[in-house]
C-alpha positions in Angstrom: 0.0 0.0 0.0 2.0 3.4 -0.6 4.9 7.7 1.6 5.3 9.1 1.1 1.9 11.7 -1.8 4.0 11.0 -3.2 4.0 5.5 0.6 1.8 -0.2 3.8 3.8 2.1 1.4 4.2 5.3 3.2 5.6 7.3 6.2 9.0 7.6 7.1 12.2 5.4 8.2 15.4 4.3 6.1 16.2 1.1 5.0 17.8 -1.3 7.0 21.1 -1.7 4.4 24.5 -0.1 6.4 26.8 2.1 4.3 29.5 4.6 5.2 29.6 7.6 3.4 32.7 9.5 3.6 32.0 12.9 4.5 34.4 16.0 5.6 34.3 17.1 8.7 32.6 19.8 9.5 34.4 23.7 9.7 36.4 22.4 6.9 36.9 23.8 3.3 35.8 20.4 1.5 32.9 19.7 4.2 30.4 23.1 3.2 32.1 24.1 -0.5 30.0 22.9 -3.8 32.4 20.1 -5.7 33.8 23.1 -7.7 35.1 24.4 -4.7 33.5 27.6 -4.6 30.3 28.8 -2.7 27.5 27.7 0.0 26.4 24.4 0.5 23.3 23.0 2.6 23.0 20.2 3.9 20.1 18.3 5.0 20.1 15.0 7.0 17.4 12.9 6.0 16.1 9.4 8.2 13.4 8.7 5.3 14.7 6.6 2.2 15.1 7.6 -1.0 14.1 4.7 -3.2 14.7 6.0 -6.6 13.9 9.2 -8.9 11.5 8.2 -11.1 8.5 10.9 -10.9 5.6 9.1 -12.0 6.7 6.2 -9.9 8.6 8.0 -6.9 6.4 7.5 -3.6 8.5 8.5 -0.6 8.5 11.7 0.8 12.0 12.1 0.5 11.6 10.6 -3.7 9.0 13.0 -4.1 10.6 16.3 -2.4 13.7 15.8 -4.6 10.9 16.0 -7.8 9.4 18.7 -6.0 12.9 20.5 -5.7 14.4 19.8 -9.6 11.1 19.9 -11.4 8.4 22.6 -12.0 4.6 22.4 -11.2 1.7 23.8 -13.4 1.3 25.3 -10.0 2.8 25.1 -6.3 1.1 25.4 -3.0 2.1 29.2 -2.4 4.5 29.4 0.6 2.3 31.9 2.7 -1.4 30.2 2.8 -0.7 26.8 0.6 -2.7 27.7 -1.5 -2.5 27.4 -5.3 0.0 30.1 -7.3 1.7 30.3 -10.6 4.9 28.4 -11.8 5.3 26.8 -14.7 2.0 28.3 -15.5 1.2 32.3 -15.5 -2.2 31.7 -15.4 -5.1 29.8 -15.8 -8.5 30.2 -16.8 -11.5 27.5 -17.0 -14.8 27.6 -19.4 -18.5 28.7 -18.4 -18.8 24.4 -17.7 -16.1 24.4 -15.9 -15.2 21.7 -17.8 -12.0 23.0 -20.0 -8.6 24.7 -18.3 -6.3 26.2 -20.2 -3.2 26.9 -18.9 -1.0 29.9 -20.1 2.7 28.3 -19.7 5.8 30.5 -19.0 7.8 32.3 -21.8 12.0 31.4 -21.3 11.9 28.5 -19.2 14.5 26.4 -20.4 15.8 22.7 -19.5 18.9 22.0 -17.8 20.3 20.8 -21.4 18.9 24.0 -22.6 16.4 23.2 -25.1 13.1 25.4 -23.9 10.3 24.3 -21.8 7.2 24.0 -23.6 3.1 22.9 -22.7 4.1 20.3 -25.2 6.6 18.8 -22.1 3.5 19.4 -19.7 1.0 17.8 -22.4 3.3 14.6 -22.5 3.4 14.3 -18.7 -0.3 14.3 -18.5 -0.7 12.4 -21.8 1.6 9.7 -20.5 -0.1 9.0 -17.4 -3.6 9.1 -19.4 -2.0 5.8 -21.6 0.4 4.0 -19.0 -0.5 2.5 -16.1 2.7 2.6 -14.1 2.6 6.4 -15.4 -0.2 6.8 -12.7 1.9 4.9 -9.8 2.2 8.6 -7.7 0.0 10.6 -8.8 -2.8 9.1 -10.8 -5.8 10.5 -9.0 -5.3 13.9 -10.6 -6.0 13.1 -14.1 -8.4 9.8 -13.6 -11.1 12.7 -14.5 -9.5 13.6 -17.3 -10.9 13.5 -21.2 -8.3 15.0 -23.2 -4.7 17.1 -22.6 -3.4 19.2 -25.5 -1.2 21.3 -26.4 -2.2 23.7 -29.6 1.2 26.0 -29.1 4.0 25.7 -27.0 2.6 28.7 -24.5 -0.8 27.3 -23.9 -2.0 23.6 -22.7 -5.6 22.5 -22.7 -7.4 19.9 -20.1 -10.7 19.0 -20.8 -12.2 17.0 -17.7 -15.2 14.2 -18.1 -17.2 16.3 -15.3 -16.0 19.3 -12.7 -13.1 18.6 -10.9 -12.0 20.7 -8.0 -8.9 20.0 -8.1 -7.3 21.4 -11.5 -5.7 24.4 -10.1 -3.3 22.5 -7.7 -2.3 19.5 -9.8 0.7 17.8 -7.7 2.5 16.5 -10.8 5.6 17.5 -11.7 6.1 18.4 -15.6 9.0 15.9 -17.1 10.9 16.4 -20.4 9.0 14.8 -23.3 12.6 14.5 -25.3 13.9 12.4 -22.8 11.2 10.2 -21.2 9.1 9.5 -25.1 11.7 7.1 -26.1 11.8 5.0 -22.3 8.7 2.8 -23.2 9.3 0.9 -19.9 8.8 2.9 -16.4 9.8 -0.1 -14.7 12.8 -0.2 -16.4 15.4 0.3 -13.5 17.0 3.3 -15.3 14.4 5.7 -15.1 14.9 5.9 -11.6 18.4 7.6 -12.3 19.6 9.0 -15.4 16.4 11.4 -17.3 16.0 13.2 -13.9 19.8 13.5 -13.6 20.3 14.8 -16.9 17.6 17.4 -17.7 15.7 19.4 -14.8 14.0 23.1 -15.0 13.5 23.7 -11.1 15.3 25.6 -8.5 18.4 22.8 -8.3 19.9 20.4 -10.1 20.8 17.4 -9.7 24.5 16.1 -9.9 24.9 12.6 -8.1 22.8 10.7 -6.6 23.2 6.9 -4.3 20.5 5.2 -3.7 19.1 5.8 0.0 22.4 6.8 0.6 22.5 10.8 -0.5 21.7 13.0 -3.5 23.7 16.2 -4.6 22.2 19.5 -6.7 23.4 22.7 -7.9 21.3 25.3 -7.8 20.0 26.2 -11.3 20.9 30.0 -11.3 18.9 30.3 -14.5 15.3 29.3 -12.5 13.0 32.1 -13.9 12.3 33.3 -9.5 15.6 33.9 -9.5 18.6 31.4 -8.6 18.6 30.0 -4.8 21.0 31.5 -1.9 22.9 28.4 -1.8 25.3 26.9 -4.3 24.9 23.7 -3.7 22.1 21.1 -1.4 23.3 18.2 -0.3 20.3 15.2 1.2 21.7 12.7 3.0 20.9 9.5 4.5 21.3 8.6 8.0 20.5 5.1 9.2 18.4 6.8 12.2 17.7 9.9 13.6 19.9 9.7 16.2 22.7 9.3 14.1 21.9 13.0 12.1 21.3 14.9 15.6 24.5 14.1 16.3 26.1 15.2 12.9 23.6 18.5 13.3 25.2 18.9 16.9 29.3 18.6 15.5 28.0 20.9 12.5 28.2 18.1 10.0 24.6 19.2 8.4 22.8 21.9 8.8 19.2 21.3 9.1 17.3 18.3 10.2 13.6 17.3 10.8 11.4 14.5 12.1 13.0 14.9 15.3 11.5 12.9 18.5 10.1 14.8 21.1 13.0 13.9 23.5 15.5 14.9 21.3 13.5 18.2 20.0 13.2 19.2 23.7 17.2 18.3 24.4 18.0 20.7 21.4 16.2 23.7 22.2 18.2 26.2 23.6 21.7 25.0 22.6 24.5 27.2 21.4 24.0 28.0 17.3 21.0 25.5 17.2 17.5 26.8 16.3 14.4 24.5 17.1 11.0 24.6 14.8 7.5 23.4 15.7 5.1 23.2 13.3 1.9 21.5 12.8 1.9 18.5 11.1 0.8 17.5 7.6 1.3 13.7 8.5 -0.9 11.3 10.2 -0.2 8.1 12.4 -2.1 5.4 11.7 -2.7 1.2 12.8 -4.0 -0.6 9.0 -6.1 -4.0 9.4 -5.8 -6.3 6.8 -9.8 -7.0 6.7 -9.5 -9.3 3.5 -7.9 -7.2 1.2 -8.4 -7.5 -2.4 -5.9 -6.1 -5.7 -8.0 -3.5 -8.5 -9.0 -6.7 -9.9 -11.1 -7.7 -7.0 -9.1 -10.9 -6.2 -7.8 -11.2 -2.4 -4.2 -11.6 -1.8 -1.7 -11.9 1.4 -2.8 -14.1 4.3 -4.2 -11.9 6.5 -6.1 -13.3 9.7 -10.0 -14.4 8.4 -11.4 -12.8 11.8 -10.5 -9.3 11.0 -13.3 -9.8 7.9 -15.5 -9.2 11.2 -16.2 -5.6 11.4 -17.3 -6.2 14.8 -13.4 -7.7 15.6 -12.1 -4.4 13.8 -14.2 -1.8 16.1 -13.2 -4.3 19.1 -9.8 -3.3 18.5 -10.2 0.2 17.1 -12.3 0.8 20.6 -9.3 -0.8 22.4 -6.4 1.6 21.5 -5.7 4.6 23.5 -5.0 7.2 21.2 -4.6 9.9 23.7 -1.6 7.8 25.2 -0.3 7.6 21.9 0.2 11.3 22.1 0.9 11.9 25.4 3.6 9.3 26.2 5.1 8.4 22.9 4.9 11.6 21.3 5.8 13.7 24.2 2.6 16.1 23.7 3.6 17.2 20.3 0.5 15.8 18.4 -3.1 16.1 17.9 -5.7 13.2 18.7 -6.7 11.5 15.3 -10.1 11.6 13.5 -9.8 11.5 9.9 -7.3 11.5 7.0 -6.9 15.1 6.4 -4.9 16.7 9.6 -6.2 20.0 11.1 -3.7 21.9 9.7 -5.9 21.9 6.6 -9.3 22.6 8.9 -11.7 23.4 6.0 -11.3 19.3 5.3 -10.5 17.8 9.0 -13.1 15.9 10.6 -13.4 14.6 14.0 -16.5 11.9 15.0 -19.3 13.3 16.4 -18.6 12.6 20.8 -21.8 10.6 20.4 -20.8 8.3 17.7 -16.6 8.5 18.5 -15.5 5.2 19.7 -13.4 6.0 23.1 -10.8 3.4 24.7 -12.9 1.3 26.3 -11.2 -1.9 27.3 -14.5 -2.9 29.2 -16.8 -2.1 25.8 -14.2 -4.4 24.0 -14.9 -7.5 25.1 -18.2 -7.6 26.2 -18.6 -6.6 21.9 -16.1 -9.5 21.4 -18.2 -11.8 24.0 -21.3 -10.9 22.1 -20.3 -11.8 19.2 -19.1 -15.0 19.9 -15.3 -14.6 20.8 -14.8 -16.6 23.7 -11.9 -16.7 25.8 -10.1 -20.0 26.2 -8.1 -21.1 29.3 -5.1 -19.3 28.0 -7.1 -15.9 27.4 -7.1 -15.8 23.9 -10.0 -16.1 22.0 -11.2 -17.5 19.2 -14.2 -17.7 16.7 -17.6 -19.3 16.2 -15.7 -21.0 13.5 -12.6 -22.0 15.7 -10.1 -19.1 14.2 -8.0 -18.0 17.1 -7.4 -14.5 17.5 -4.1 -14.3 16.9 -2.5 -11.3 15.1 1.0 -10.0 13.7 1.5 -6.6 14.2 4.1 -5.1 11.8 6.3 -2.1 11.7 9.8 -0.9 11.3 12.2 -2.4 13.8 14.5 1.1 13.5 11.8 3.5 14.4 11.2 4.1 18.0 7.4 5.4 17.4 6.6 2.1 16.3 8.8 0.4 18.4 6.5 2.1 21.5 3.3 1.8 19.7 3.9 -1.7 19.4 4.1 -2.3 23.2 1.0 -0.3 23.9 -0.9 -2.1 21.2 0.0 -5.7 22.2 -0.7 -4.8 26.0 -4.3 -3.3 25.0 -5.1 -6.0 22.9 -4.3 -8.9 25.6 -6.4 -7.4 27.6 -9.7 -7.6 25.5 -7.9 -11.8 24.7 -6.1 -10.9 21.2 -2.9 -12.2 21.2 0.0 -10.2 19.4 3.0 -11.5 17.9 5.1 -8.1 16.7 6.8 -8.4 13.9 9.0 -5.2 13.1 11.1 -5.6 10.4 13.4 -3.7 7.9 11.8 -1.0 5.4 11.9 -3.4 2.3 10.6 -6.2 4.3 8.0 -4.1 5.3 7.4 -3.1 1.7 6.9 -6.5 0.5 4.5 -7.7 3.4 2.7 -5.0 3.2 2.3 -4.5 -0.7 1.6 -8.1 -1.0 -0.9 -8.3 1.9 1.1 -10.9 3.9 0.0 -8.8 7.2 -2.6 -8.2 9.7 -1.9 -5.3 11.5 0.2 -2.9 10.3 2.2 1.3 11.7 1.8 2.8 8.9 1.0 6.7 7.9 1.2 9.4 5.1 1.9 13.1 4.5 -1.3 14.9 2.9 -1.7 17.9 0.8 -3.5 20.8 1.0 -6.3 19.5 -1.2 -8.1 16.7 0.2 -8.2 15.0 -3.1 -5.2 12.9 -2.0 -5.8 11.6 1.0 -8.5 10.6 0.2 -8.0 9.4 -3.0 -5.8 6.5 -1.1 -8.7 4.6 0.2 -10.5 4.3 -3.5 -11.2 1.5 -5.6 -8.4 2.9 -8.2 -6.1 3.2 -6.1 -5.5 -0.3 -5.2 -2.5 -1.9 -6.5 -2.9 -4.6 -10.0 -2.1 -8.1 -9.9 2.2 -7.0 -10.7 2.0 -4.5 -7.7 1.9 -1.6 -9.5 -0.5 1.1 -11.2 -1.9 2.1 -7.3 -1.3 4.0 -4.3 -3.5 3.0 -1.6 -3.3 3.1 2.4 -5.6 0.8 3.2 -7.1 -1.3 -0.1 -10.5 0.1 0.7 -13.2 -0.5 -1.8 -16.5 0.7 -0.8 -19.6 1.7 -2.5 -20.7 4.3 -0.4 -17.2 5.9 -0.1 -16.7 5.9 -4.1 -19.9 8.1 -4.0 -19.1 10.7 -1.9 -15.2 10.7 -2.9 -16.5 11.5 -6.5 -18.9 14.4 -5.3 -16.3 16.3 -3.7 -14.1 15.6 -6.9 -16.7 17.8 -8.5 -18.0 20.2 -6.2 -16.6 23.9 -6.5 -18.5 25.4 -3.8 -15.6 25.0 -0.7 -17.9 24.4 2.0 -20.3 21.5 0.4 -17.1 20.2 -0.8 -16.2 19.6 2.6 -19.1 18.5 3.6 -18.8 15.7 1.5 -15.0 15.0 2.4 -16.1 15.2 6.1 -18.7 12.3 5.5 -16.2 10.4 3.5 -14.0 10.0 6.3 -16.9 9.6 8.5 -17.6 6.3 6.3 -14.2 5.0 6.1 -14.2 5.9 10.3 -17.4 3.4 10.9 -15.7 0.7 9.0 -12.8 0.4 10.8 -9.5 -0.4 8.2 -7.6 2.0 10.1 -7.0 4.0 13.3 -5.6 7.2 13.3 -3.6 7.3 16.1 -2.5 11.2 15.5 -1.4 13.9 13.6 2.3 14.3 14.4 4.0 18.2 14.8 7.0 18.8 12.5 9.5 19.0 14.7 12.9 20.0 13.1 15.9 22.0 13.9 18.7 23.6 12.2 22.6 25.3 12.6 21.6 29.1 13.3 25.5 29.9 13.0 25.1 28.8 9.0 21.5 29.7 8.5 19.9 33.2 9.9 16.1 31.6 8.5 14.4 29.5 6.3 11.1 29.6 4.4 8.1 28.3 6.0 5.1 26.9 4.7 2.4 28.0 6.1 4.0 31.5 7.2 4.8 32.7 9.7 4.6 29.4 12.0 5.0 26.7 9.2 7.4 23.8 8.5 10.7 23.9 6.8 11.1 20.5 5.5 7.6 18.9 5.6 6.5 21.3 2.8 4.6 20.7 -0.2 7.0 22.6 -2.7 10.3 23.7 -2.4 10.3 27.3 -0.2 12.4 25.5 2.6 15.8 24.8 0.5 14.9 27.4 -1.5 14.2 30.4 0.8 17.5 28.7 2.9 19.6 32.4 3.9 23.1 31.6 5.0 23.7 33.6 8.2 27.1 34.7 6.4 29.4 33.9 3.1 32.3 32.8 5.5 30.4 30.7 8.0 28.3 29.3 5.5 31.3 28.4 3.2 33.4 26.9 6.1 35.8 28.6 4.7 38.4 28.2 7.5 41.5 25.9 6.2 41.6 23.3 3.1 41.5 20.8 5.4 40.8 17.3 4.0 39.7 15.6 6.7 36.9 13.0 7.1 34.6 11.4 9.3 32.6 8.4 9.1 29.2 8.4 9.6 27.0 5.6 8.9 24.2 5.8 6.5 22.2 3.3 5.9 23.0 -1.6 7.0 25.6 -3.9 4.7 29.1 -2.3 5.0 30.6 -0.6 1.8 32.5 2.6 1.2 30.9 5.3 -0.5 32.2 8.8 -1.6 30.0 11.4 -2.1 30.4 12.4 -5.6 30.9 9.1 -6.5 29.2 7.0 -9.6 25.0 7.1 -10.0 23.8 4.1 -8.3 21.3 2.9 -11.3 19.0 0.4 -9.8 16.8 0.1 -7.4 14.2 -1.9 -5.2 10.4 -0.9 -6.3 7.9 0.3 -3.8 7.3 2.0 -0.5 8.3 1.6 3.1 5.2 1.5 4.7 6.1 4.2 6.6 7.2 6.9 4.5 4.8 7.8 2.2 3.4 10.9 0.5 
């Protein structure tokens, strides 16, 4: 099941593969200088994988912010209010029916090979999704709507839509070079994920190198049409936990860092040349049930347990998980309680359960429902079914992130109680991947980022969205296909009045809620921090209290100020010296600047998706 947007496949820890990465010590000449020796240089730890580049296909959130940071948008989420403004498009207009958007593209913009960017690139994009299923892999909600996508000169691209859709002036699909990717007939072809996005890019970096889950390198592109970033160089780099890049931001060996745990946010905050950020969240935490799922053909797969069919077994344990604890003790406070799938950061579209229908923890409530319907304890305390199924359940996660490492206590203790035994089974990102993309699980810690348009989020619990028969066309969270939710989903695809529009992506929530695939546990605050001796501020989304790095576009790297040339260049001695720092879990040497790793392992972690 997918990040993370653009991700089980989705939220956010590394891979469980060890590498060391050379990297020069921090104060030093070659640690902050660009490769040519000249210039700024920022550096961002990351403890999310980057799986591959691939745009139509790239589903983590780190894979999908590299897009967001080397490729241009139709549109971008504006960094003041989200909210849609112009980038590769000046403008955009739609017809009386509301049915045909045409789209004024930008004069000058040019590729990083230099050949000009056209709506005849943006028209191939769209066009290419329309006609290729793995084309649709990240972002295929926006243009299942769509009827046609032309491009009658190179300054103006024309959408027609099958009915209204509500989403056209914030589609989250980044515009690709049509003389590169035309001749690649095969997106699964393992070389997609490296060298088109490597060789020809038209947003505000570039990229230069790039090792799979292990770092990628850009130069800024000082010909981007808002003018060419404050940095020379951005540098993303894997660490094999978070840990591990607190201590590099503490020996000023990167410069900013995010998805910080509450322990260590609170240990940062108020140390010399650090700077802490809270934001809320545009995440949320979540516990999947495997309740018989099914591919887009309608045939189940994995071997999920047969009593969690039981809708009644599902609310049993839904009832039985104490989301409040959740926040309070394993995310120290910095979280909401979780509802729905769209996070209250975007409060037109968040909904909460009505008190009288909610379902609270209720250990007692539990089983008495799971007595009632038949579960009966047997001398051991475990139940088991009218048919003679014990309840017996795996709970998966990863084994290197301490959230689920936590959740997965509480969980097993809560459900023990109400006689559901719990065998936890956390495991490494890729073998997460494959369990959880093949349905080989029961329960599973999983969650995703969301955009400002509820399209996406909820787009992930459709019938379209589930995966085919190969794994691949589909980005769903939880493989729900229901009726009722398809109906609603589709009216607030074509509603353009705001507030019935979230009416009916309130009630969609409300229906996936009384079914019981998933718990949100909450909606986590960005918590990040950076080096305040090489960067005076960064660009927040929302402003003025927004994120830096959990954006939806690129104003964080982007709007990155160095506090001063010399600090900022480490220019003090040509130093050559290195340290080790571990990135990744097999042990091989690495220099960064070193070849283009070319393949790479398809899908998403289940906890780092977008």
């Amino acid at each position: 099941m997918k990040h993370v947007r653009r991700g089980v496949r989705r939220l956010g820890a590394i891979g469980v593969v060890a590498t060391l990465v050379a990297l020069p010590l921090a104060g030093t000449a070659a640690a902050q200088q660009p490769a040519n020796g000249n210039g700024k240089v920022l550096r961002v730890a990351l403890t999310t994988g980057i799986d591959h580049l691939n745009p139509f296909t790239a589903a983590l959130a780190a894979s999908t912010q590299v897009g967001r940071f080397v490729y241009e948008f139709l549109t971008v989420p504006s960094a003041d209010k989200a909210e849609a403004a112009p980038a590769l498009a000046e403008s955009w207009t739609t017809s009386p029916d509301k049915l045909t958007w045409t789209f004024k593209i930008r004069k000058g913009a040019k590729w990083s090979d230099g050949q000009p960017v056209t709506a005849k690139d943006a028209a191939f994009t769209f066009n290419r999704m329309l006609t290729d299923e793995t084309a649709r892999t990240a972002n295929g909600n926006y243009v299942a709507n769509f009827d046609s996508v032309a491009a009658p000169d190179d300054s103006t691209l024309v959408i027609k839509t099958k009915a209204v859709q509500a989403t056209m002036d914030l589609l989250d699909v980044p515009i690709v070079p049509e003389h590169v990717w035309a001749p690649i007939k095969d997106l699964s072809d393992p070389k997609t994920d490296t060298i088109p996005v490597v060789g020809v890019n038209d947003g505000p970096y570039r990229i230069t190198d790039y090792k799979q889950n292990e770092y990628v390198k850009f130069t800024a592109n000082k010909d981007y049409w808002r003018g060419a970033p404050k940095v020379d160089e951005l540098q993303l780099l894997v660490f094999k936990d978070v840990e591990s890049a607190v201590n590099a931001l503490k020996q000023g060996e990167v410069d900013v860092i995010n998805r910080l745990t509450p322990t260590q946010f609170d240990a940062l905050e108020g140390q010399p040349d650090i700077a802490t950020n809270k934001a809320p969240g545009r995440r949320y935490n979540e516990i999947t049930m495997n309740f018989g799922v099914e591919n887009n053909e309608n045939k189940p797969i994995g071997n999920g347990n047969p009593v969690l069919k039981d809708l009644r077994v599902r609310d049993a344990i839904a009832r039985s998980i104490d989301t409040k604890t959740i926040v309070d003790k394993v995310m120290g406070g910095y979280g909401q309680l979780g509802g729905g799938v769209i996070p209250p950061i975007y409060q037109a579209y968040h909904w909460d359960p009505d008190p009288a229908a909610a379902r609270t923890f209720d250990l007692g409530a539990a089983n008495a429902a799971l007595d009632a319907a038949g579960y009966r304890k047997g001398g051991d305390g475990v139940r088991t079914g009218p048919g003679g199924a014990r309840l017996e359940l795996r709970l998966t996660g990863h084994a290197n992130r301490a959230f689920d490492q936590r959740v997965a206590q509480y969980v097993s203790g809560w459900l023990h109680d109400i006689g559901i035994s719990v065998k936890q089974e956390l495991v490494s990102d890729d073998e997460l991947n494959d369990r959880t993309n093949a349905g080989n699980y029961d329960l599973a810690i999983s969650g995703y980022a969301t955009n400002p348009d509820p399209d996406y989020a909820l787009a992930l619990h459709t019938c379209a969205a589930r995966p085919n028969a190969q794994v691949k066309g589909g980005t769903t969270d939880t493989f729900f296909c229901d009726p009722q939710y398809e109906q609603l989903y589709a009216k607030q695809l074509t509603e353009t009045d705001p507030a019935v529009r979230a009416g009916y992506a309130k009630q969609a929530q409300a229906r996936l809620y009384s079914q019981a695939v998933n718990v949100v546990l909450d909606y986590d605050n960005a918590l990040e921090a950076y080096r305040s001796d090489h960067f005076s501020s960064f660009a927040k989304q929302p402003q003025p209290d927004g994120a830096i790095l959990e954006q939806t576009g690129y104003w964080g790297v982007y709007g990155a100020v160095p506090a001063d040339a010399s600090a900022a260049s480490g220019d003090s001695g040509g130093s050559n010296t290195v340290v080790w720092i571990v990135v990744g879990a097999v042990v091989a040497v690495a220099l960064v600047g070193g070849g283009i790793a070319i393949g790479r392992r398809r899908g998403v972690s289940v906890d780092d998706r977008e």
